[in-house]
C-alpha positions as CSV (number, residue, x, y, z in Angstrom):
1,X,67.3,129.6,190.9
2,X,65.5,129.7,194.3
3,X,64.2,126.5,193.8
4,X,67.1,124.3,195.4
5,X,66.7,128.5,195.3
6,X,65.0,124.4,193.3
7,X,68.0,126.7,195.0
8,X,66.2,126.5,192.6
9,X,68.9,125.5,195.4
10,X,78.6,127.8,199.5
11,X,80.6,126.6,200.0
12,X,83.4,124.8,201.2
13,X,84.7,123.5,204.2
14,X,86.8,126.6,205.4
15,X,88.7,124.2,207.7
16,X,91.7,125.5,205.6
17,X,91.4,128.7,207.3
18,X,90.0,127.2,211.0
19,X,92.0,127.5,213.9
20,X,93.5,124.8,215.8
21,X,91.3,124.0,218.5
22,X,92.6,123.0,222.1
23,X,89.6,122.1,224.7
24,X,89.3,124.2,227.7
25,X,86.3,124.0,229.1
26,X,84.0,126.1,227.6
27,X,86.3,127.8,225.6
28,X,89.7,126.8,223.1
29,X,92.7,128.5,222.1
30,X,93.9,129.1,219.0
31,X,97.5,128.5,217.5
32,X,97.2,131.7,217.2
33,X,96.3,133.5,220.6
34,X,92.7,134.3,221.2
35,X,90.3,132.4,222.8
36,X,87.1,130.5,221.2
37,X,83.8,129.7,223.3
38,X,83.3,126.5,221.7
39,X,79.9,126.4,223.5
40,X,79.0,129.2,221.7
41,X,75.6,130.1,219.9
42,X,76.5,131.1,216.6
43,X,73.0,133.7,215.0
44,X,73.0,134.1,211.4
45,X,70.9,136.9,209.4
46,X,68.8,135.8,206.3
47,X,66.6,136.7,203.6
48,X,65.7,132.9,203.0
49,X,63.7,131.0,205.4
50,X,62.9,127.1,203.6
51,X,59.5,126.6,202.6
52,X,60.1,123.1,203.5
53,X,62.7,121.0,205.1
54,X,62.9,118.7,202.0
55,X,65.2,119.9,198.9
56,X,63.6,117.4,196.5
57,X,60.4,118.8,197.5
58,X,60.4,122.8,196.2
59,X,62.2,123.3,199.9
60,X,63.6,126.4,197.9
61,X,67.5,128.0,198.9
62,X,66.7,128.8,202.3
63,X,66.4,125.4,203.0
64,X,70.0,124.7,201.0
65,X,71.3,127.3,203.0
66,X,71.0,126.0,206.8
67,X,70.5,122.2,206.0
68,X,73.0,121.0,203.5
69,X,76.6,120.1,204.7
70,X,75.0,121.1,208.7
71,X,72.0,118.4,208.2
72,X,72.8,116.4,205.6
73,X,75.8,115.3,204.0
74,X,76.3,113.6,200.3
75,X,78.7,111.2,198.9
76,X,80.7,114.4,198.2
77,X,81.5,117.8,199.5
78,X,81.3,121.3,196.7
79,X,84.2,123.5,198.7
80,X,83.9,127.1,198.9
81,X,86.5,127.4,196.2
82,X,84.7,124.8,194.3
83,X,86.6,121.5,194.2
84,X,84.8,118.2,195.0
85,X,85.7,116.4,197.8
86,X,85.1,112.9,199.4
87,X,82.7,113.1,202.3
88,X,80.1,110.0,202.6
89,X,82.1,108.0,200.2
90,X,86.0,106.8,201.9
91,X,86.8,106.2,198.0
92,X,85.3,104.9,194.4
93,X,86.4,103.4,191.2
94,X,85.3,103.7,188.1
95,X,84.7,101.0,185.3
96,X,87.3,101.3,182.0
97,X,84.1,102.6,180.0
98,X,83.2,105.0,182.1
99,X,79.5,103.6,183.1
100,X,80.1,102.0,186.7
101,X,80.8,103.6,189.6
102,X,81.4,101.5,193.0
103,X,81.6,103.3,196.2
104,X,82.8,102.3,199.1
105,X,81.0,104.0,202.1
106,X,83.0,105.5,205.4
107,X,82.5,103.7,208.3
108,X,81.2,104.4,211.5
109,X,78.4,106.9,210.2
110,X,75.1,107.1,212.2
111,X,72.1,109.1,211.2
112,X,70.8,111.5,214.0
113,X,68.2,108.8,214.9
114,X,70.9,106.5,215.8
115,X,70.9,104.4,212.6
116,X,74.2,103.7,211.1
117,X,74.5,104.6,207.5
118,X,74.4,101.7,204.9
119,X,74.2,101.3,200.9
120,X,70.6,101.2,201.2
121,X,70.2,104.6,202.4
122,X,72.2,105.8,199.6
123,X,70.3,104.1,197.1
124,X,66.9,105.5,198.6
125,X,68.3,108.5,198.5
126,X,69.6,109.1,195.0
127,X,66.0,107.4,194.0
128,X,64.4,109.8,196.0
129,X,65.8,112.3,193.7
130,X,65.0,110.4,191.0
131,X,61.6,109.6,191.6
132,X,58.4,111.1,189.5
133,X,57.4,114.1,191.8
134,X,61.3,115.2,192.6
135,X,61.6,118.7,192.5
136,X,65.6,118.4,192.4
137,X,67.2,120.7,191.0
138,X,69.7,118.2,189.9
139,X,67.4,115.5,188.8
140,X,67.5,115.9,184.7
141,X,71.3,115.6,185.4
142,X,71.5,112.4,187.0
143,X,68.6,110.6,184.8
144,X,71.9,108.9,183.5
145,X,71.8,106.4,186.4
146,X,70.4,103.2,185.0
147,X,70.7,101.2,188.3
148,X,71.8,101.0,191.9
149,X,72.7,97.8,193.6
150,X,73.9,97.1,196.9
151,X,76.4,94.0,196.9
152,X,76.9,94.9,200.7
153,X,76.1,97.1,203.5
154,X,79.1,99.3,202.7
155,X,79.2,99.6,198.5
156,X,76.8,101.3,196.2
157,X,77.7,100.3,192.8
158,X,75.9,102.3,190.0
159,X,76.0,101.9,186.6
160,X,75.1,104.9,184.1
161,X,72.8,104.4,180.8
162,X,76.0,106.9,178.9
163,X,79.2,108.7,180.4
164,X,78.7,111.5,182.7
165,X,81.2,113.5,183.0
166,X,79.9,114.9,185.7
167,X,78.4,112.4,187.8
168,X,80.5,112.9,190.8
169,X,79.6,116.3,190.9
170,X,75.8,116.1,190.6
171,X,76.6,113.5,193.5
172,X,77.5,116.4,195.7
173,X,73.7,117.1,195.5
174,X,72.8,114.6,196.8
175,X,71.5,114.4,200.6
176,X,72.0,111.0,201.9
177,X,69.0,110.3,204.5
178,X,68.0,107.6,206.7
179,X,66.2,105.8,204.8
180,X,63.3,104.8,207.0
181,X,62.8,108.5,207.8
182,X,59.1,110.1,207.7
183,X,58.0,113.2,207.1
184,X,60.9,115.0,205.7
185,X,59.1,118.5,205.0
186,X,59.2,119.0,209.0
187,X,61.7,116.6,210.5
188,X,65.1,115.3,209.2
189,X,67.2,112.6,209.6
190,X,71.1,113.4,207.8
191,X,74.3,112.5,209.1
192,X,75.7,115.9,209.5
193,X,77.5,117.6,212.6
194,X,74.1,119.3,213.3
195,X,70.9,117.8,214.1
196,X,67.7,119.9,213.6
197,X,66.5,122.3,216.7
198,X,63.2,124.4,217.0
199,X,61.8,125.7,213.8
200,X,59.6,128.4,214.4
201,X,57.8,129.5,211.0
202,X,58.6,132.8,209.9
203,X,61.0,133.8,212.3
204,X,63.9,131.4,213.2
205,X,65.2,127.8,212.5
206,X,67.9,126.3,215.2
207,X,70.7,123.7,214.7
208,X,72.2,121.8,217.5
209,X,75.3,120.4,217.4
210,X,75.3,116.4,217.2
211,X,77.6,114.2,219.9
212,X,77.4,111.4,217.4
213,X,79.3,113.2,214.5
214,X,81.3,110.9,212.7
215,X,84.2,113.5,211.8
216,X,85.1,116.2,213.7
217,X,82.6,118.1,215.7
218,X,81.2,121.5,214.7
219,X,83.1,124.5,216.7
220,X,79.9,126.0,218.2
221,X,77.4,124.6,220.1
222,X,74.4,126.0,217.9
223,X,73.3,127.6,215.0
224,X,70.2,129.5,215.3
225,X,69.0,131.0,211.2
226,X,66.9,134.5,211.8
227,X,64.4,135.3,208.9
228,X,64.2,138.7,208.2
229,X,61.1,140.3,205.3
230,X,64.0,142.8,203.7
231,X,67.3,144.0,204.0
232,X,66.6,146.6,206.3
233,X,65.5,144.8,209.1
234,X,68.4,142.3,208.7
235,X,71.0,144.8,208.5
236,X,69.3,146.5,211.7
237,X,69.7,143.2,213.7
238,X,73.4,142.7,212.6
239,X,74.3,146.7,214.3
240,X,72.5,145.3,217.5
241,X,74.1,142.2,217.5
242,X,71.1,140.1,216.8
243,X,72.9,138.1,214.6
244,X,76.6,137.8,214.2
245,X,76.8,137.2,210.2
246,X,74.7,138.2,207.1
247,X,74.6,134.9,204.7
248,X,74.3,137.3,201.9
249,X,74.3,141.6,202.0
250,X,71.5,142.4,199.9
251,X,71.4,146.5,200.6
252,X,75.2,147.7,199.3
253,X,73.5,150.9,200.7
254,X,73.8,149.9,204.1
255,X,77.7,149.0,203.4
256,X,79.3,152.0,204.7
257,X,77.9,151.8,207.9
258,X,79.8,148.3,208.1
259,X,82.6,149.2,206.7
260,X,83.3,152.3,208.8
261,X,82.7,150.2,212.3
262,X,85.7,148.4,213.5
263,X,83.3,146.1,215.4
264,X,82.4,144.5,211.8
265,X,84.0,142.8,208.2
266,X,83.0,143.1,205.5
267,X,83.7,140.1,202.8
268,X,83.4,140.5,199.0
269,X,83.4,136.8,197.9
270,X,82.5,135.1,194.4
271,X,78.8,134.2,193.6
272,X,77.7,131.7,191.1
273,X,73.8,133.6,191.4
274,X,72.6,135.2,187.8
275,X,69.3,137.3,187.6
276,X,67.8,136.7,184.8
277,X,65.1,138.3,182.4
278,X,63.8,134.5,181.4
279,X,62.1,134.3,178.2
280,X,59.3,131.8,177.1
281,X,61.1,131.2,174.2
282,X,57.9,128.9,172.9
283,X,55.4,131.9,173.3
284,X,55.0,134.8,171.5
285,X,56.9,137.5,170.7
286,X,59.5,135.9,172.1
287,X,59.6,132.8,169.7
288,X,61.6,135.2,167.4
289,X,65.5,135.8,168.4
290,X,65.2,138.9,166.9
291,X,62.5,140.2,169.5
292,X,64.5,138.4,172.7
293,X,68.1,140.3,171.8
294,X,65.5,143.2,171.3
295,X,64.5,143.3,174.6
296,X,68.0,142.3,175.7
297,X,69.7,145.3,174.0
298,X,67.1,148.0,175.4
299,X,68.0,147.0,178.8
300,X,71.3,148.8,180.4
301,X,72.3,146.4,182.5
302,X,74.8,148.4,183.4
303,X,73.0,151.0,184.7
304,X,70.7,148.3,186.6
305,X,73.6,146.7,188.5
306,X,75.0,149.9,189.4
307,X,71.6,151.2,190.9
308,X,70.9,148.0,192.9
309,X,74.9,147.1,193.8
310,X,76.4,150.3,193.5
311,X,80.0,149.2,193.0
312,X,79.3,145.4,193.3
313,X,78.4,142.6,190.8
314,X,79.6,141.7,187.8
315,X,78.0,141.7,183.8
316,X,78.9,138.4,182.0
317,X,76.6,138.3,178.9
318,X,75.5,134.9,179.1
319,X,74.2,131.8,182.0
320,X,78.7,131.2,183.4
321,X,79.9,132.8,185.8
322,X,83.8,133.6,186.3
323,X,84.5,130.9,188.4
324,X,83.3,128.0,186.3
325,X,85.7,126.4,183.5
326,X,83.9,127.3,180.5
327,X,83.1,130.6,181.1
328,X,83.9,133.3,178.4
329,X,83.1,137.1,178.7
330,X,80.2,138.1,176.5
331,X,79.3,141.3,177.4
332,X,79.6,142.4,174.1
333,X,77.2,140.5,172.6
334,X,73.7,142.4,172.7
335,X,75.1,145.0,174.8
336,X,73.3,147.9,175.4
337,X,72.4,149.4,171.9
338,X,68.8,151.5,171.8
339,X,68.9,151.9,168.3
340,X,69.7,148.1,167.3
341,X,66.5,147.4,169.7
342,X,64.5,149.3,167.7
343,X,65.7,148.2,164.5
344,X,65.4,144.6,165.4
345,X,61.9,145.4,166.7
346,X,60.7,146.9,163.1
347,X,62.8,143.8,161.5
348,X,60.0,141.2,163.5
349,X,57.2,143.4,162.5
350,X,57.2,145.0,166.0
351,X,58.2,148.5,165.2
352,X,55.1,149.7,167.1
353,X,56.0,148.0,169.9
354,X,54.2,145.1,172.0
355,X,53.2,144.4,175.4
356,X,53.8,141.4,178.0
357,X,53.5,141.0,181.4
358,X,56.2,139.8,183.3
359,X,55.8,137.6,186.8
360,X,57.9,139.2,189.1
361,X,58.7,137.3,192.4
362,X,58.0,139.4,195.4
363,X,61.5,139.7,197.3
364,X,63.8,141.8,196.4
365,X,65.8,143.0,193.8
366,X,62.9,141.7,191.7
367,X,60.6,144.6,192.0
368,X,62.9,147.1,191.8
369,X,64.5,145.4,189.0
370,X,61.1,145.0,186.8
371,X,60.1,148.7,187.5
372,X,63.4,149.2,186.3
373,X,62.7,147.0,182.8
374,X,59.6,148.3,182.6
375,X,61.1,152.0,182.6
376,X,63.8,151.0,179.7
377,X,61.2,148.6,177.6
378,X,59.1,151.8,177.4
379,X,61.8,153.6,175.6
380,X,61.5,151.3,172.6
381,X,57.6,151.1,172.8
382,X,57.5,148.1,174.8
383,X,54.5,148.1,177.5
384,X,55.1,145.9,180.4
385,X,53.0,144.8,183.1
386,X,54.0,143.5,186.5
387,X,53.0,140.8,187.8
388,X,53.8,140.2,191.5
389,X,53.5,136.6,192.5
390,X,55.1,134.7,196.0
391,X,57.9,132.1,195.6
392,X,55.1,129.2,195.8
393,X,53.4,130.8,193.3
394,X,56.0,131.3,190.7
395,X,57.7,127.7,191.1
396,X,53.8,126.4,190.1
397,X,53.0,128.8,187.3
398,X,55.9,129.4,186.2
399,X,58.2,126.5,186.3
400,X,56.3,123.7,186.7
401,X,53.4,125.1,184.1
402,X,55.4,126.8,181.9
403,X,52.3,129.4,182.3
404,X,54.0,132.8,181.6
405,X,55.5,135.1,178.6
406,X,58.4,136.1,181.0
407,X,59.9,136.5,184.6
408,X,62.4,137.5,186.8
409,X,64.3,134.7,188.7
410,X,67.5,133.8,190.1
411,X,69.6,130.9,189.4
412,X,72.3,130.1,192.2
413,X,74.0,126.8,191.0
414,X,77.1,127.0,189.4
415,X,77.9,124.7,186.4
416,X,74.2,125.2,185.2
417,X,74.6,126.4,181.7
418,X,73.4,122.3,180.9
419,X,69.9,123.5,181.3
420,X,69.6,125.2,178.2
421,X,70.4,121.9,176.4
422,X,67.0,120.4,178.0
423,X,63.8,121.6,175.5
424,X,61.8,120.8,178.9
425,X,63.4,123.3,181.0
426,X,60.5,126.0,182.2
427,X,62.5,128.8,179.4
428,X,61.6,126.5,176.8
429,X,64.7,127.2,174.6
430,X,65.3,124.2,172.1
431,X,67.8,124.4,169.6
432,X,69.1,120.8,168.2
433,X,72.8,121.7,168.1
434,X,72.7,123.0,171.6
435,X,71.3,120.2,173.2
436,X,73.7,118.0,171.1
437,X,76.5,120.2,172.6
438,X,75.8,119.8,176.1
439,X,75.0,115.7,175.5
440,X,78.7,115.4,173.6
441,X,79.8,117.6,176.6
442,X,78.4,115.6,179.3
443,X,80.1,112.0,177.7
444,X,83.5,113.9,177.2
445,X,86.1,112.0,178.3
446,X,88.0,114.4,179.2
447,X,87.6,117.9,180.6
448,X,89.5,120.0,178.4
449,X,86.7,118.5,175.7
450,X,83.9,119.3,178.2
451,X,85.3,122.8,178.4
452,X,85.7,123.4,174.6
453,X,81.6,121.8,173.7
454,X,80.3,124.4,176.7
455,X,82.0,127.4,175.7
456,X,80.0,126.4,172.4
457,X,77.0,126.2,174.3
458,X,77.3,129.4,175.6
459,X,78.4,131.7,173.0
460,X,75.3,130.4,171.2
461,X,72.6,130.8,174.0
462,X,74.1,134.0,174.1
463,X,73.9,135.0,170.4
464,X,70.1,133.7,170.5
465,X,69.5,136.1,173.6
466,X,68.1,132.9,175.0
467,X,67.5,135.0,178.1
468,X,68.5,138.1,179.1
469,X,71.5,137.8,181.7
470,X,71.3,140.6,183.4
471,X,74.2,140.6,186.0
472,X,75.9,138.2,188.5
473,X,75.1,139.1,192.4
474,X,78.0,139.8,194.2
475,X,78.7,137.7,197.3
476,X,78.7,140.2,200.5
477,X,79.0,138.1,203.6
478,X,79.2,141.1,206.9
479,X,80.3,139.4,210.2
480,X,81.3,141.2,213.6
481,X,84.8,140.8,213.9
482,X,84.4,138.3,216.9
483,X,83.6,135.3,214.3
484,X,85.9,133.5,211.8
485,X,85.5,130.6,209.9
486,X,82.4,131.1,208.3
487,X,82.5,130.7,204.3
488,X,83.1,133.9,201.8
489,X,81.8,132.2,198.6
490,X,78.0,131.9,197.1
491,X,78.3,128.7,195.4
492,X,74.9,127.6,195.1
493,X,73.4,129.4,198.3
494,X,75.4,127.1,201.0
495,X,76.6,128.3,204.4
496,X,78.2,125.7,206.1
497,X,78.4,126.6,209.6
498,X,80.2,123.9,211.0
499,X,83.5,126.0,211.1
500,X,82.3,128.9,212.8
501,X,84.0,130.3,215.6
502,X,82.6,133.0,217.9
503,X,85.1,135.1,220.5
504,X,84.6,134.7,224.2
């Protein structure tokens, strides 16, 4: 979801694929052959400028996208392929019952103010995702942690309120900042192998390379994210070298053009990013299941992919992607099916139809995509009226308000089928053995049980159409052939740029 994309909002280290540097100079050599300007200024093409600087506070996936892993750092690393490594924390233990953690912290980490890093920054941190007006993405997941205490300046030891499973991972969330730092929507303060540059709003965001890094230092100079309105324009500055990568192609039009130019590569990587068709499922029609698989068998999703992808994406029938452990194909399960829409419709007492309106955000595919719904509800006597609201406004009516009948939005993170268990959640879907599913899920001890409850979970969010799943984005990452290193993989909107390497 845009957040954190609140992306609603990847990406590993791809030091497994980096060269071996040797200094000279300017420039370094690979093991290889070829020659690296590790001075270089490194200009990346995106759709996602941050609202803010601050992911707790609705900074949205643009600001996922340049800041985490370049800015700010966690306790852990999610890797490109989706594995969760040590970064913050040189090792932990956990307690025989599974409810204490204790962390001991790497040493020899300094903020970009000069501070070095201590347990108290880590526990202002994880309460600053905690607290009352977080807009974390992750915070209903980590509302397990009963308290943090700080025996010394290098352990956090925190103990749970019940299991979690997947505590460590929800840790890789988790920004660790200084934690006397001041106004975080502008200004940051992370310990990451970047340090903030000029952010000029609407246009540009830079990232300098820090001479304090604790580990070893990023392979460029700079970073410098350009924010472009549509694909168009960002596909115009890649051909005149503009920028030097696209995060994330978003015109599979504009492919062949690419493809065809020897100058350019073009990367088909795996995304975690769902659109969805998200009922209310607490207002009406769509209280009744038989109305919400309804709408979901009237709408050829098919057809809808192949008309904004062309040959890219995938269907998957339900909230998991491929590449997470409990994911199942269930395509099959309200496929496409005009006839069982209409005799479901007739079933609720809907055989005339109904109308809704559905808040669209404003950047694409979403308009394209609800002209699209609109065009295939019609068919089944469904009227649908499109509402077109910005990113701000759709994170406050939408999911903080829980004003709307249905909407369009993305959801980036991977692992996020959990939501569904929360009756809270904006979608309002609440169904008791679900959310006792996901709870007996979380407190598995072990993950082949945490698998088996979750593929539970989401056969039966898919058999109650809990939303309408309408396809998996691909991951298109174009780059002129003079860069390497950069990551191939959506997880959760990141782009660590740290590994980038640009040709002399």
């Amino acid at each position: 979801m845009r957040l954190n994309k609140p992306a609603l909002y990847a990406a590993a280290t791809t030091a497994t694929l980096a060269l071996v540097l040797t200094a000279c100079g300017g420039s370094a050599t690979s093991a290889s052959g070829g020659t690296w300007d590790k001075n270089a200024t490194v200009n990346i093409g995106s759709l996602y400028e941050p609202q803010n600087l601050d992911n707790t506070a609705g900074g949205g996936q643009g600001v996922t996208e340049a800041l985490n892993g370049n800015v700010y750092e966690g306790l852990f690393r999610l890797t490109d392929d989706g594995k969760v490594d040590k970064l913050l924390a040189q090792d932990y233990k956990t307690s025989a019952d599974g409810l204490t953690y204790t962390f001991t912290l790497r040493s020899g980490v300094k903020f970009h103010s000069g501070k070095e890093l201590t347990s108290a920054d880590v526990k202002y941190s994880l309460q600053k995702v905690l607290a009352d007006d977080s807009q974390s993405a992750r915070k209903s997941n980590l509302e397990v942690v009963k308290d943090i205490a700080t025996p010394d300046a290098h352990t956090v030891k925190v103990t749970l309120s019940k299991r979690s499973i997947s505590f460590v991972y929800n840790l890789s969330y988790v920004w660790i900042i200084n934690s006397q730092a001041k106004n975080l929507k502008t200004s940051e303060d992370g310990t990451g192998p970047y340090t903030l540059g000029k952010w000029t709003r609407g246009s540009a965001l830079g990232l300098n390379r820090f001479a304090g890094y604790w580990g070893a230092p990023a392979a460029n100079k700079q970073v410098v994210f350009h924010y472009f309105k549509d694909a168009t324009a960002l596909n115009n500055a890649l051909l005149t070298n503009a920028v030097d990568v696209v995060t994330g192609e978003q015109s599979p039009d504009a492919l062949d053009q690419f493809k065809s130019n020897q100058n350019y590569k073009v990367n088909d990587g795996d995304s975690t990013t769902k659109l969805l068709l998200a009922f209310n499922d607490k207002a009406k029609p769509f209280t009744d299941v038989r109305v919400r698989r309804a709408v979901s068998a009237a709408i050829d999703d098919k057809k809808l992919l192949e008309s904004v992808w062309g040959g890219y994406g995938k269907l998957i029938g339900s909230m998991v992607p491929p590449t997470d452990p409990w994911y199942e194909d269930l395509t099959k399960v309200n496929a496409y099916d005009v006839t069982k829409a209409k005799k479901l419709l007739a079933e609720a007492g809907y055989a005339k139809g109904f109308s809704f309106t559905l808040d669209t955000p404003n950047y694409d595919p979403h308009p394209t995509a609800a002209t699209f719904i609109k065009s295939q509800l019609a068919k089944v006597g469904i009227t649908v009226r499109i509402n077109t609201i910005t990113p701000d406004e759709w994170y406050t009516k939408v999911y903080k308000n829980h004003d709307f009948t249905a909407t369009l939005q993305e959801h980036v993170n991977d692992r996020d089928l959990v939501w569904y268990g929360n009756p809270d959640f904006y979608w309002g879907y609440d169904d008791k053995q679900v959310t006792k599913w996901v709870e007996q899920a979380e407190e598995a001890t072990t993950t082949a049980r945490q698998t088996e409850l979750l593929k539970k979970v989401n056969r039966k969010t898919a058999e109650d159409a809990a939303s309408d799943w309408l396809y998996l984005y691909p991951q298109i990452v174009v780059a002129g052939t003079k860069l390497s290193g950069y990551p191939l993989n959506g997880l959760n909107s990141q782009f660590y740029a740290f590994d980038i390497k640009k040709k002399d």
